[in-house]
N, C-alpha and C positions, 0 to 999 in steps of 0.2 A: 288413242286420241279421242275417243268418246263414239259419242253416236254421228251421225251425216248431219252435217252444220245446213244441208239445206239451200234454198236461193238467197241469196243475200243482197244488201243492200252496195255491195262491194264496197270500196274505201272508205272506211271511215271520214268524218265530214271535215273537213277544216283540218288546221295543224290544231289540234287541242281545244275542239270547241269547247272552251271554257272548261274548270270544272268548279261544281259553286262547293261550301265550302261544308267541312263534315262537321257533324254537332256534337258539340261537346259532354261529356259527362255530369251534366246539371244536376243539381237538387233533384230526386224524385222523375230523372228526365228520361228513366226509359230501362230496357230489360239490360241485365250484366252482361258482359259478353260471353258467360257460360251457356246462359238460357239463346241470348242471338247465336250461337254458333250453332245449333243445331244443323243439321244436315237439311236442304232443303224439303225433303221429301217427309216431313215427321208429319202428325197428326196436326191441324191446321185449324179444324172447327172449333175445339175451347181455349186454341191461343185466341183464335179471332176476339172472342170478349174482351179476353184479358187487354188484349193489343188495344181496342179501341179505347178502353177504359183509362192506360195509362195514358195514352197521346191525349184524349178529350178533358180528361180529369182537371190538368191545368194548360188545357191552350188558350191563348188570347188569340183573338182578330187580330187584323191589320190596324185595328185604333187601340189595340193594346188592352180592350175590355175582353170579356168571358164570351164562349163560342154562342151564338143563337142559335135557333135552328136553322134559320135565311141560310147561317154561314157551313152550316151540315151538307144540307142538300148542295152547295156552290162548290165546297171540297170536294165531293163524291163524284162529281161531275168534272171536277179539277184535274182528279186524281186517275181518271179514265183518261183524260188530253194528254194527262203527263207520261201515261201507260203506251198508246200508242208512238209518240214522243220518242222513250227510253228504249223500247220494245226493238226497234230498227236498229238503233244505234246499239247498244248491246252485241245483236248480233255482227253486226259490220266493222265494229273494235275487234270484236276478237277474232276473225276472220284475219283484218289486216293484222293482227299479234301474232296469229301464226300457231292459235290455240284454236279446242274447237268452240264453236259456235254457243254451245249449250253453258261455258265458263261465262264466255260474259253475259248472261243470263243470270247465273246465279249471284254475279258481284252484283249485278242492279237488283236483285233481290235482298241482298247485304245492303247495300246503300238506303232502301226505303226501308225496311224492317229495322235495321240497327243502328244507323244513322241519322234516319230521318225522324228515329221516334225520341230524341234528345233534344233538351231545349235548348241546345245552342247557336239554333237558329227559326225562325220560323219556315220560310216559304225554298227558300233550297233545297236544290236534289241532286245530290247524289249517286255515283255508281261509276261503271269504263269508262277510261276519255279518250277518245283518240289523241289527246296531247303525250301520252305514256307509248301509244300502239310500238310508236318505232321502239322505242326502250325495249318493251317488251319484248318486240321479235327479236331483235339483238343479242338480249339476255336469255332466251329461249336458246335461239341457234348455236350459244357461245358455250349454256350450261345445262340445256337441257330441262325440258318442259316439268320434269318431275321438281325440278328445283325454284322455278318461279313460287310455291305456296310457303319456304323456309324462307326466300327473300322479303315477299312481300310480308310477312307473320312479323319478321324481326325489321321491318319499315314501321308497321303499323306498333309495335310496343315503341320506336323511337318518338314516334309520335306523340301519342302519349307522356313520356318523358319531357318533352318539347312544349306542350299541353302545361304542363304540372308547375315548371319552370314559369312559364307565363312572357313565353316568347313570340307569344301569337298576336298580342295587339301590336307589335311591331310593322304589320303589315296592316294597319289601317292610316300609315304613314305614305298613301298615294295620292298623284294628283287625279279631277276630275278629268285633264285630259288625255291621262296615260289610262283611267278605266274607260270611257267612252273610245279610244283610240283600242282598246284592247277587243271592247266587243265590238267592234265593225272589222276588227283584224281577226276574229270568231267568223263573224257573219259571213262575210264575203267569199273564204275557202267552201266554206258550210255552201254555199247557193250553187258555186258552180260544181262540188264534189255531187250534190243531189240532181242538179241535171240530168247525171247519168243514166242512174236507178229510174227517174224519173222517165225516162225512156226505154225501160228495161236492159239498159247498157251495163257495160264493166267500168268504172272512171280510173282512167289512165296513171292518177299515184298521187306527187305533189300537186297540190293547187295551181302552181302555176303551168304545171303540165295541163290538167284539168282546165285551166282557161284556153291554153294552146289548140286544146282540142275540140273545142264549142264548136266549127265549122263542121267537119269531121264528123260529129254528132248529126248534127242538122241533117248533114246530107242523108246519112243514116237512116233518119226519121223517115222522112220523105221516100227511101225506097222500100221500106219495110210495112206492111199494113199492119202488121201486131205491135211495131214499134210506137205507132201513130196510134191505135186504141189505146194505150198504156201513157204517152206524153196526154191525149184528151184526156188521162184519168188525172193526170198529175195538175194540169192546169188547168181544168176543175177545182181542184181541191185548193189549188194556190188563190183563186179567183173568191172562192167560197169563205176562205179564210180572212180576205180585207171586208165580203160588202155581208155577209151572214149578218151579223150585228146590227145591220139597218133592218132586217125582217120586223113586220109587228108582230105584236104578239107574243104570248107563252114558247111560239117558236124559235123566235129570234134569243131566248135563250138557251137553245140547246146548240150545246160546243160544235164549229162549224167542222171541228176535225170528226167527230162524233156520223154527224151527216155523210161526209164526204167519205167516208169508211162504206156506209150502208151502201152509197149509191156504188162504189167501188165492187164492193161482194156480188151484188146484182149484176153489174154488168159480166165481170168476171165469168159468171154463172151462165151467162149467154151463150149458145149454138156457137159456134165458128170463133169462140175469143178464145186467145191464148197468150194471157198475161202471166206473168210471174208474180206468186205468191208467197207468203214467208212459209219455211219447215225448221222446224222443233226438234232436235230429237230425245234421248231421254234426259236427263238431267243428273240422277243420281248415281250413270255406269260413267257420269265424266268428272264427279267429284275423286281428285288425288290426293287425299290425303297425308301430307310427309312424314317419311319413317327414319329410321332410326339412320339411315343410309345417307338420307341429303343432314340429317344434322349434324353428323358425321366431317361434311366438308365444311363446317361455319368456319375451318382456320385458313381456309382458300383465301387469298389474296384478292380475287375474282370478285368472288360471294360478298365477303365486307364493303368492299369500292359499290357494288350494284345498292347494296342494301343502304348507305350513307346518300348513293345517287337519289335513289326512288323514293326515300326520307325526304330530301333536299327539293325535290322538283315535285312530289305530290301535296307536299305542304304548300310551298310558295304559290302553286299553282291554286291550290283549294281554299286559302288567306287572300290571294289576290283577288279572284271571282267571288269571294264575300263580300268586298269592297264593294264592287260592280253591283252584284245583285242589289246590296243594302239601298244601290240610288235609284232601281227600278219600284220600288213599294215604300209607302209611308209609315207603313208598320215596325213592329219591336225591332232593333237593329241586331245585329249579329253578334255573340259573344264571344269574342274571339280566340280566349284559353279554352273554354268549354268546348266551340267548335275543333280545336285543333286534336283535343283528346278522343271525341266521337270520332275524328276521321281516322284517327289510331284505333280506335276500336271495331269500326267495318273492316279495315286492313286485315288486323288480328285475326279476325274470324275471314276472310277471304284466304289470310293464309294460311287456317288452319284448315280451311277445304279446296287449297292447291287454286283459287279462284283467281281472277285480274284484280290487279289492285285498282283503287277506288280512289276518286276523286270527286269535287264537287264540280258541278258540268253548268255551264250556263245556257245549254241550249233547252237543257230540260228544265231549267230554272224557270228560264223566259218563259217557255210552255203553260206555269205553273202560274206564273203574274199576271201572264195575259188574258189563262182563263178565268182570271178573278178570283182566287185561291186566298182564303184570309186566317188559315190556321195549320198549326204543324202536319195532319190528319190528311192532306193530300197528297203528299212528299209520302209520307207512309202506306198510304195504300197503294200509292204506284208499286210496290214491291211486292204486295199482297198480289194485286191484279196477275202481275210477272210469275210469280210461283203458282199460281192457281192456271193460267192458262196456261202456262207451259206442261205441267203435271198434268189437269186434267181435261182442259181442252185443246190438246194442239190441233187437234181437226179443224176448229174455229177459225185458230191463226193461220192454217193454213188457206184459208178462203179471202185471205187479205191481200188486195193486191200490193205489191211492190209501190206501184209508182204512188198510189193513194200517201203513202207513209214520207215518200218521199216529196212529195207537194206540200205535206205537213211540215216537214225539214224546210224544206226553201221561205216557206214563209215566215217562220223562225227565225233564218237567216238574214233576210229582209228586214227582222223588227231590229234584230241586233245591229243588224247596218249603220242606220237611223240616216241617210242622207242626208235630210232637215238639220242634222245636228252640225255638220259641216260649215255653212254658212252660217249657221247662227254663231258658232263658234269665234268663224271668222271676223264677224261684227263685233264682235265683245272683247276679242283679246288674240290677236293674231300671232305672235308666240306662241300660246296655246296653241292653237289651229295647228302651227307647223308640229307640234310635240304631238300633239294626237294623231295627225296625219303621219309621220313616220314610224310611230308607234304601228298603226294599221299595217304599214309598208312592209315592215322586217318582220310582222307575226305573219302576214302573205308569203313572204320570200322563203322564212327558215322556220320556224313554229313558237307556239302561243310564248313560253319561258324565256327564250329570248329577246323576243319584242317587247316584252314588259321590262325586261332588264333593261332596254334599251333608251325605253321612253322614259323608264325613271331616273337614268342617267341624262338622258334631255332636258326630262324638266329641271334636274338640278343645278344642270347648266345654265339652263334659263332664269332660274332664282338667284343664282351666283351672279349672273350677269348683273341683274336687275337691282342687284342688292349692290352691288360695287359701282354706286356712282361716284364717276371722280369728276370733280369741276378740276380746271385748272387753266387760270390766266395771268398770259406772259404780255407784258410793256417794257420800251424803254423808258427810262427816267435819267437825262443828263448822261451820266457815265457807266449808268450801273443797268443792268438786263434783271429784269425783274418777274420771277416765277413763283406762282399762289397757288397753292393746291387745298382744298376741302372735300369733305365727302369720306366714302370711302376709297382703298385704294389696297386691292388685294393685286398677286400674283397677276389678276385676269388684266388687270389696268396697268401692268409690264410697259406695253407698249407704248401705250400712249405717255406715260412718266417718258418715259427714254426719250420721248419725241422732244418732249418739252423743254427737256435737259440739253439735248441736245444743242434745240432752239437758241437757247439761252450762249451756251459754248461760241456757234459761230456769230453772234451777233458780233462779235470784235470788241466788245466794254471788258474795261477791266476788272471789273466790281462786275459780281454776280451774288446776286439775293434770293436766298429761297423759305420759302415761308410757309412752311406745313403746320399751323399750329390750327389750321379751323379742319384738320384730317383726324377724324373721329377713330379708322381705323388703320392701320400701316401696318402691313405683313412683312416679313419676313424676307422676300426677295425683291419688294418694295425698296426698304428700308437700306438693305444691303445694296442696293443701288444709287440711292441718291448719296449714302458714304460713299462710297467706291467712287461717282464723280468727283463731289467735294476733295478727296484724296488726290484726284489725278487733275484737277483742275488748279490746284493749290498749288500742286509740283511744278506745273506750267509756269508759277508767277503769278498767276491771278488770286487777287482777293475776293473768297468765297464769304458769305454771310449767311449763316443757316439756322433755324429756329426748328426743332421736332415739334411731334405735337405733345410728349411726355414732357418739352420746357416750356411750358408757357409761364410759370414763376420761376425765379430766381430762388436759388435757394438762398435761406434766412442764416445768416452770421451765426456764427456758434458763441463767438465773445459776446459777455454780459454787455450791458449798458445802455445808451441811447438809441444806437442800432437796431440790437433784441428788443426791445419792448415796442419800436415802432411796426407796426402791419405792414410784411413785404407787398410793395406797388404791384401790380397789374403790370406785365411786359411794355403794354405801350401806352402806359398811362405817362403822363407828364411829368417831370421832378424840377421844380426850381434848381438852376444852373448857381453853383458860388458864388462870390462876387469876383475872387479872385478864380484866374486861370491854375486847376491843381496840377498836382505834377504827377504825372500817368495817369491813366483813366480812370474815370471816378465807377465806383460798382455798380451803380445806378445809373438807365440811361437819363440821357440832358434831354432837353425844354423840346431840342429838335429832332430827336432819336426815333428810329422809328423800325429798326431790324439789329438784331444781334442774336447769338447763339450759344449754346452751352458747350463749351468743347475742353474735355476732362483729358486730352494731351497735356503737358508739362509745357509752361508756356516761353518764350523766347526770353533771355535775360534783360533785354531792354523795356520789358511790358512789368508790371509791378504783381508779382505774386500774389496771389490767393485772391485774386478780383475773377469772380466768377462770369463776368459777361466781355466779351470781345468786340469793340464795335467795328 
């Protein structure tokens, strides 16, 4: 199982804090995945050139120009926020996967080195999500940890495939309030799972367990003195993170996580503290790489289901937090085949060193926006960061306390939250509001794949609705019950048809008039409905009079003559009456007509054949 995973950040944050989305194989956008698969542990100082060189070579800003230097120094310091960020959650994914510690270290080194260095996205990052952990454990327990690098290896080639097809801009078909609903349904697990750590605690599992237990906690705090120096470290760092930004000066620029880290070590360092700190252990005695033995079972029944799973839910997941990310920055948008193929290709190489599969994460994304991050080169060097201190200073890491990282977390969580957005929502379109707010709800309740599925079936609900306006007004006239429908009038508008129909039935007239010809759209069970009255209304005795909206002209005489050459009338256009009374109904309606209907039954023998309108 590798080296000692260490103090950890225990449960991973949320149901799947997000994962943002992997980058695709672009023009010139980064190493093959021969050279990224390397083993973490290879020679590091003349990739380093190379690496900067291809990532810098062609990145843009956030305004879509060429990098400055302003935007060098702003990455570099990006790229360290996103490090600390990644750094926690890494270890506390794989923890909760049930692998050790040192795996998901190196997939978040996969995610910035080989993901992040592809232009199919700019500000996205990459690597573990907790949205997988459960899968993973599952699959672990079911099939055995040597096997998780042959699953994820042949996820990350489907991907790819998935990529190539050009199936991935399908998922820029969300609404804005099923992605706002998504990341406050991030956020919110994400605050109360970091409370824990934040108090050097264990957190209890699900989120909602995690809120269950917030008393619990507290109390906790309060009788523990090292618990209380580690919650002071963490609500520091949260406090640090809203008001840093107002400092003047050259100060006020340096990352408040950056700060709150220093002061963290310091105190840590102190006589009589005893906080928990993150441990490292080696990296390359936990690389698995799969032999001949796991590829042996691909004809496992097992193996295929998992690998079509982790295909299915790491894409949709890492396409979906595209979306998301893409509305947090005003920068190059996300390309979404490109991105789907890079995220096949950290996979690929995660599973060819037995690693966690990779997703794109929005908690480290957010990390990356907030800290002002205007070009691919910080996403990238978070990964850099991650191999280099793991390898050669985990002494370092270990000086870091827990809760510090974990205060970094919560305010994260917070920004994802965005409470503001709630009411303002509100005020603008309150449909909305409920689609976002239940979206929130059910990624709370069950996790992140779920509650998107969910809310994008809401909103479609919502559009269905919105989109099926039926008018429909019912009078009487004299003898006859009289029902107008316009708009549209799907399935969803059943009901209210039936009502109306009804309406009309018990009025007691003998004459019933229905008039759908201003109904732009008629479905299906619509339509089969108001037949089916008419049919049983007729049986009854009563005279029915029915107009579709496919008759609104008469059809035009086939015999040549005076007939054909003249332009069939408009339904309820007028026609001069004879002089004499004809005998059976004329095929045109009269001076005072005003309802009839198409009806291609065989008509009674007393009525004159082939007169296409019935009044």
């Amino acid at each position: 199982m590798g080296g000692p995973s260490g103090r950890t950040l225990g449960n991973p944050p949320g149901h799947g804090a997000g994962r943002s989305p992997g980058r695709g194989a672009g023009p010139g956008g980064g190493p093959a995945p021969g050279e990224a698969g390397r083993p973490a542990g290879g020679p590091v100082g003349g990739a380093l050139g190379g690496l900067l060189g291809r990532v810098t070579g062609g990145a843009k800003g956030a305004d879509g120009k060429g990098m400055a230097k302003g935007d060098l120094v702003t990455d570099l310091t990006a790229s360290l926020v996103v490090f600390l960020v990644a750094l926690p959650l890494c270890i506390g994914v794989a923890v909760a996967s049930g692998v050790p510690a040192e795996l998901g270290i190196i997939s978040g080194v996969i995610g910035g080195l080989v993901v992040g260095a592809v232009r199919g996205s700019t500000l996205q990052v990459s690597g573990p999500a907790a949205g997988l952990a459960a899968l993973v454990a599952e699959t672990v327990a079911e099939v055995g940890v040597a096997m998780l690098g042959v699953i994820v290896l042949f996820a990350g080639l489907l991907q790819i495939v998935l990529g190539l097809v050009k199936l991935g801009r399908m998922f820029q078909a969300i609404s804005v309030a099923v992605v706002q609903g998504m990341l406050a349904g991030i956020g919110v697990p994400l605050i109360f799972s970091q409370a824990y750590p934040l108090a050097d605690a264990k957190a209890p599992g699900t989120a909602l367990e995690n809120m269950a237990g917030i008393p619990g906690l507290l109390a906790g705090i309060l009788t523990n003195p090292q618990a209380m120096i580690a919650t002071l470290l963490g609500v520091v760092t949260v406090v640090l993170s809203f008001v840093w930004k107002k400092v003047p000066g050259p100060a006020g620029k340096i990352p408040p996580a950056l700060v709150a880290v220093g002061i963290g070590i310091v105190v840590a360092a102190l006589p009589g503290v005893d906080v928990k700190t993150l441990q490292v252990g080696n990296l390359l005695a936990s690389v698995q790489v799969p032999g001949a033995e796991q590829f042996a079972r691909l004809t496992d029944g097992a193996i295929i289901t998992a690998i079509l799973t982790f295909t299915v839910i790491a894409s949709a997941e890492s396409l979906f937090t595209a979306a998301a990310v893409d509305r947090m920055h005003s920068g190059p948008r996300t390309r979404y085949n490109t991105e789907l193929i890079a995220q096949g290709a950290g996979n690929t190489v995660a599973g060819i060193l037995g690693a966690l599969p990779i997703t794109a994460v929005v908690a480290r994304s957010s990390a990356n926006v907030q800290a002002g991050a205007k070009t691919r080169l910080s996403r990238t060097l978070h990964g850099l960061w991650l191999l280099l201190f793991a390898l050669l200073l985990p002494q370092v890491l270990a000086l870091i306390p827990i809760s510090v990282l974990a205060g970094v977390l919560v305010h994260s969580g917070w920004k994802l939250f965005a409470p503001a957005e709630f009411p303002k929502m509100w005020r603008q379109d309150r449909g909305e509001f409920a689609v976002m707010t239940m979206t929130m709800l059910v990624i709370v309740a069950t996790a992140l794949l779920e509650g998107v599925l969910f809310g994008l079936a809401a909103g479609i609900v919502l559009a269905a609705l919105r989109m099926s306006q039926t008018v429909i007004r019912q009078h009487i006239e004299d003898d006859t019950a009289k029902v107008v429908m316009a708009g549209n009038a799907p399935f969803l508008r059943l009901p209210q048809v039936i009502e109306a129909l009804e309406a009309a039935a018990a009025s007691g007239k003998q004459r019933i008039r229905l008039d759908l010809t201003g109904v732009t759209h008629l479905d299906h069970a619509c339509r089969n409905q108001v037949e089916e009255f008419t049919a049983q209304q007729r049986g009854l005795g009563l005279r029915v009079e029915l107009l579709m909206p496919d008759e609104k002209k008469p059809a035009r005489p086939p015999a040549a003559g005076p007939a054909a050459e003249a332009p069939a009338p408009l339904p309820r256009r007028p026609v001069a009456a004879p002089a004499e009374e004809p005998v059976g109904p004329s095929p045109w309606p009269s001076a005072d007509a005003e309802w009839f209907y198409l009806d291609t039954r065989p008509l009674p023998e007393e009525q004159r054949p082939g007169s296409p309108l019935v009044g």
